[in-house]
N, C-alpha and C positions, 0 to 999 in steps of 0.2 A: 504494500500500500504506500505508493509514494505519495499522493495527498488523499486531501480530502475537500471539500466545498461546503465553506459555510455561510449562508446570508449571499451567497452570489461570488463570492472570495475564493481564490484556491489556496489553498496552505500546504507546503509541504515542498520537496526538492524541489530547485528549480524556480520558486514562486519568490517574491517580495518577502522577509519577514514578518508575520503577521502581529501589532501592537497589542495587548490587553492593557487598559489604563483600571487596577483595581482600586476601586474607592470603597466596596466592602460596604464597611460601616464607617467610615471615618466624615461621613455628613453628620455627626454626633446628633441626629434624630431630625434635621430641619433641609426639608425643602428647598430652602433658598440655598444653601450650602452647595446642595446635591446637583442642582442646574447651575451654579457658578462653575464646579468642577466640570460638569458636560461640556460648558461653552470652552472654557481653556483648551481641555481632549481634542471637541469637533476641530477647533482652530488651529492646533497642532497637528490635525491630518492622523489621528489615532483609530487604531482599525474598531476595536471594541472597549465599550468603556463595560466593569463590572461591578454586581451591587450583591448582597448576599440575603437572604430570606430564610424567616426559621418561624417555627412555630413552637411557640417554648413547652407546652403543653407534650406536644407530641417530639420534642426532643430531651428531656426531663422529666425524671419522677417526680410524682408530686409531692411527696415528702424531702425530695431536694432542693425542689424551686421554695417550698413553702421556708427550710430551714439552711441553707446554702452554708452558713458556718460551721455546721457541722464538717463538711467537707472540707476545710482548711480555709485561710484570709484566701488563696490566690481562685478558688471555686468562686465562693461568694464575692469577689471583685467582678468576676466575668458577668458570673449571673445578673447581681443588681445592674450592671452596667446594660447587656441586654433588656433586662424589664424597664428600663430609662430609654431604651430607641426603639421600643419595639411597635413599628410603626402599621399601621392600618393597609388593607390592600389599597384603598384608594392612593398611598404616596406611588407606590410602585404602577399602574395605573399611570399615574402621573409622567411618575419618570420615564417610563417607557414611550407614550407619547411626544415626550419634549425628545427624546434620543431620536425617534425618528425625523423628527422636525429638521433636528443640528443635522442632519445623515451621518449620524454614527451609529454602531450596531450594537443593541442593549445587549448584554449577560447578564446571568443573574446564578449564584450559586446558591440550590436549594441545601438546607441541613436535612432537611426531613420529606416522607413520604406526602402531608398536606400541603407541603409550600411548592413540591416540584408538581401537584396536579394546579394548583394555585397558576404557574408559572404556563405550564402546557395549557388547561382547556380556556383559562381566562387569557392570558397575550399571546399562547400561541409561538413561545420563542423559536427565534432560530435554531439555538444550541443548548446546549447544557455544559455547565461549568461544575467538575465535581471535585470540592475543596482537599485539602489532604485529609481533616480529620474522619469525613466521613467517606474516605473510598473504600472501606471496608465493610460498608454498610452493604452489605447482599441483596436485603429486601427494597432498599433503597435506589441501589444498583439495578436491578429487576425489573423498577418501576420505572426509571427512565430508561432502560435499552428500549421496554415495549413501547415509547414513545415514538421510535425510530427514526431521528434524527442526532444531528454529528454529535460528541461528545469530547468535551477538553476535562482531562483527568487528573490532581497532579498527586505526587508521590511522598511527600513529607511524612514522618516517622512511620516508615512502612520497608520492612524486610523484604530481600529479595525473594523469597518465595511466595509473599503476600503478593507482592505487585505480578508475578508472574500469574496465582489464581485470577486475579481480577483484569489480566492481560486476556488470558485464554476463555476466562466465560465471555467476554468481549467478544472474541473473535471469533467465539460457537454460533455465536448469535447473528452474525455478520454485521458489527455496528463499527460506523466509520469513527474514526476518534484519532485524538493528539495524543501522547502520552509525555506529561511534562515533568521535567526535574524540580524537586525540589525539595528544600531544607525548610526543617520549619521551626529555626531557629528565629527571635526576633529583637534583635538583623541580624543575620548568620553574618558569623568572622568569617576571614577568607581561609584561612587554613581547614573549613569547617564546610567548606562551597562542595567539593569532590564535582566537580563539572565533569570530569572524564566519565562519569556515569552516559551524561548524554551520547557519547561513544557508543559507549555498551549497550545503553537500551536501541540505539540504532540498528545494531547488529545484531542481538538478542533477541526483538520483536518484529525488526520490519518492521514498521510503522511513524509516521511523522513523529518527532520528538522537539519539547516545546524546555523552555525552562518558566519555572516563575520564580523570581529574583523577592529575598527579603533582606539583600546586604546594602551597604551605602555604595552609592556611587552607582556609574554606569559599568566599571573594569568587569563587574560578574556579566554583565549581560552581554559585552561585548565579544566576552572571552567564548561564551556558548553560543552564540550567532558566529565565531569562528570554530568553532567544534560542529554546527550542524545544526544547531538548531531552529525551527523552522517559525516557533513563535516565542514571545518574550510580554514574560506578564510584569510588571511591576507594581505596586500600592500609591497609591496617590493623596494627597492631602491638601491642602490651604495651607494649613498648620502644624508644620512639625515637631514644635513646644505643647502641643495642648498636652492637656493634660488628662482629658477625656479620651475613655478607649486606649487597645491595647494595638494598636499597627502605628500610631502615627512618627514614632522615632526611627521607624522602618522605610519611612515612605517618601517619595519625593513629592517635593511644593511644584508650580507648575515651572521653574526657571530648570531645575530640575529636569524635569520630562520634555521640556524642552529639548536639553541637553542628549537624550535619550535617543529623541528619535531626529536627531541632526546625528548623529555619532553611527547610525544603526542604519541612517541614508549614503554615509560615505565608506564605513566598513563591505556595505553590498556592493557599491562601486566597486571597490578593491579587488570583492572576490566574484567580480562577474566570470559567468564560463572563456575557458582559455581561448579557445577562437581558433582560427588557422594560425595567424601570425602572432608570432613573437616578439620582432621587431615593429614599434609602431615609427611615423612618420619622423616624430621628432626625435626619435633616438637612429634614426637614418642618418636625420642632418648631422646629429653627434659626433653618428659613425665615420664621415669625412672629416671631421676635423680631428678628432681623436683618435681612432684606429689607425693601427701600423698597415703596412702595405709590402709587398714583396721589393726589393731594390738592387738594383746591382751594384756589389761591392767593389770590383773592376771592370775594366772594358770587356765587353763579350762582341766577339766579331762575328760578322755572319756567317753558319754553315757550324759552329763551334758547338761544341758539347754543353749544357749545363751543368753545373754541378754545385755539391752545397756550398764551396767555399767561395764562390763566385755570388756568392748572392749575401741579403743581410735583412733587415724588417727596419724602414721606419717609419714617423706618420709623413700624411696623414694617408685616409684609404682611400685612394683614386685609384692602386692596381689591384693587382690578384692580393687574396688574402693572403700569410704565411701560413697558415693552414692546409692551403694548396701545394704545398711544397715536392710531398711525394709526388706529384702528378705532372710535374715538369724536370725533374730532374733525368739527367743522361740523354731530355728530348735536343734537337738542334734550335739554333736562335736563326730565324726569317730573315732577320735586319741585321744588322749593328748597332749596342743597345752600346750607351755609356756608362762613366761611373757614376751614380745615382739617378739612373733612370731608372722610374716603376717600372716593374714589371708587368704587361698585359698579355691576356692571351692572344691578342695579334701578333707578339713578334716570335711567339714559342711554333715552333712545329707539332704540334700534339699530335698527329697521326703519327710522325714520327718511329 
C-alpha cells in the first residue's frame, strides 16, 4: 500500500507531505480560541487541522469520574481538566463547518465508541484519527474499521507486538490507513525520539508511515520526513505558557508552525525524485570554469603515439575529461597538438 486518499488528498510515497495541525484540546473549552487556531492553519496552507472528542461517561467509571483522587493528583488533574472542556456536540458542529469554510480538512480523534458514531453518522468525517492511548481499544477499533473509510493510527506507549495485532486486524479487514510514529512523551527528549522506527515500520508493514511529533522544534519532524515519512502531525497552540491542559508546553504557537511547514516545503525540494540528470545547468556553467580538462604536456606531432606522459589535466573543461584517458592512449594525434593545448576528440585518431 503505497498510499492512500483522504478528503480528495493522496498521502503516501511519492505525494507532498501531508500537514496535521493538532489542536486537540488546547482551545481550553472556547470557540473563539478554536477558529483563531483554524484561521492561522487554513493560512498556513495546513493539510488537516485536528480536534479530539470523548464522552466521559463512556470513557470512565463512574466511580472514577465521581472520585478521580483516588486514582492519584496526576488522574484527577486530567479528569477535572476534561469535565472543565467538555464541550457540547453543537461546538464541534461548529467547528466542522467553519473548517470547511477556511478549506481545511477537519479530524477529529474519537476516545470512545459514542463520540466516533457522534463523528460518523452526524459530520460524516472524512477520516478517523486514532490517538495513541486508545489504539488498543479493539471494540473501539471494530467500530470504526466498519465505518470504512481511511484511518491515521498513531503508536505511543504500544509494544511491538501490540502494534503488529492492531496492524494485521487492519489489514484483515482491508482498511486503508497511515501508521504513524510516535512517543508519547510530553515533549519527548531527542535521545527518546527512536525515528529509525519509521524505517522499520516501513519495511515491516508496507504501509504509508506518518510520524506525530511531541518534541520542540521542527529537527524531529524534519529528521522523519527524511526517513520517509509520509505525514507529520504536530500540536498546536496560541499559548505555550498557559497553564490550562496538559499538551500546550509541547506545542507550537503559530510562528512556530509556520516555521514547520516552510522547512517541510524546502526539505521536499531537496529530496524531489532523482531524474535523468545529474548535472543541472548551473553546475554545467561551473563545470567550464572549474573542471580540469585533458592537456598536452609536450609537443605531440602528427601521426605520433599518445601516451600518458605526454599529456597532464588542467582547468578549465573545454576538452576531453581526464577521465577519458584510457581511451586515447597509444591512439595517433590527427594534427599537431602543442604544449598546453586541450585535448579534443578531433585531433585523436580513435578508430585508430
Amino acid at each position: 500500500m503505497s498510499y492512500i486518499t483522504i478528503g480528495g488528498q493522496n498521502i503516501g510515497d511519492g505525494f507532498p507531505c501531508a500537514l496535521i495541525c493538532e489542536i486537540g484540546i488546547n482551545h481550553n473549552g472556547s470557540i473563539t480560541s478554536a477558529k483563531q487556531m483554524v484561521d492561522i492553519a487554513a493560512a498556513l496552507g495546513i493539510d488537516f487541522i485536528k480536534f479530539q472528542k470523548r464522552d466521559l461517561n463512556a470513557l470512565y467509571r463512574k466511580q472514577d469520574l465521581l472520585n478521580p483522587n483516588l486514582k492519584g493528583q496526576g488522574f484527577a488533574t486530567i479528569v477535572d481538566w476534561l469535565k472543565k472542556i467538555d464541550m457540547p456536540d453543537d461546538f464541534y458542529y461548529d467547528l466542522y463547518e467553519y473548517c470547511t469554510d477556511k478549506g481545511i480538512k477537519f479530524l477529529c480523534s474519537p476516545f470512545d465508541i459514542p463520540s466516533a458514531r457522534f463523528l460518523e453518522h452526524e459530520l460524516n468525517v472524512c477520516a478517523y484519527k486514532i490517538g495513541s492511548p486508545v489504539m488498543s481499544d479493539i471494540f473501539l477499533l471494530k467500530e470504526i474499521i466498519s465505518y470504512n473509510k481511511p484511518i491515521i493510527i498513531s503508536t505511543g506507549m504500544h509494544r511491538i507486538d501490540e502494534i503488529d495485532q492492531v496492524v494485521n486486524l487492519l489489514k484483515k479487514n482491508n482498511s486503508q490507513f497511515i501508521l504513524m510514529h510516535c512517543i508519547s512523551n510530553y515533549p519527548t527528549k531527542f535521545p527518546d525520539l527512536k525515528l529509525r522506527y519509521i524505517t522499520m515500520f516501513k519495511e515491516r508493514y508496507d504501509v504509508p508511515i506518518g510520524f506525530s511529533s511531541h518534541s520542540y522544534g521542527v529537527v524531529a519532524s524534519i529528521a522523519a520526513l527524511t526517513l520517509g515519512a509520509c505525514m507529520i502531525e504536530h500540536h498546536f497552540t496560541l499559548d505555550r505558557t498557559s497553564p490550562d491542559g496538559p499538551d500546550h508546553r509541547s506545542s507550537f504557537e503559530g510562528l512556530g508552525l509556520k516555521a514547520l511547514v516552510e522547512r517541510i516545503k524546502r526539505i521536499e525540494q531537496a529530496l524531489k525524485p532523482i531524474g535523468e540528470a545529474k548535472v543541472n545547468m548551473g553546475e554545467l556553467v561551473n563545470k567550464e570554469l572549474l573542471v580540469k580538462s585533458l592537456v598536452a604536456k609536450t609537443e605531440i606531432r602528427r601521426g605520433e603515439e599518445i601516451t600518458e606522459d605526454k599529456l597532464t589535466a588542467k582547468v578549465y573543461g573545454y576538452g576531453m575529461s581526464p577521465l577519458m584517458l584510457d581511451s586515447i592512449l597509444y591512439k595517433r594525434a590527427k594534427v599537431d597538438i602543442f604544449k598546453d593545448d586541450f585535448i579534443t576528440e578531433s585531433m585523436i585518431d580513435i578508430d585508430d
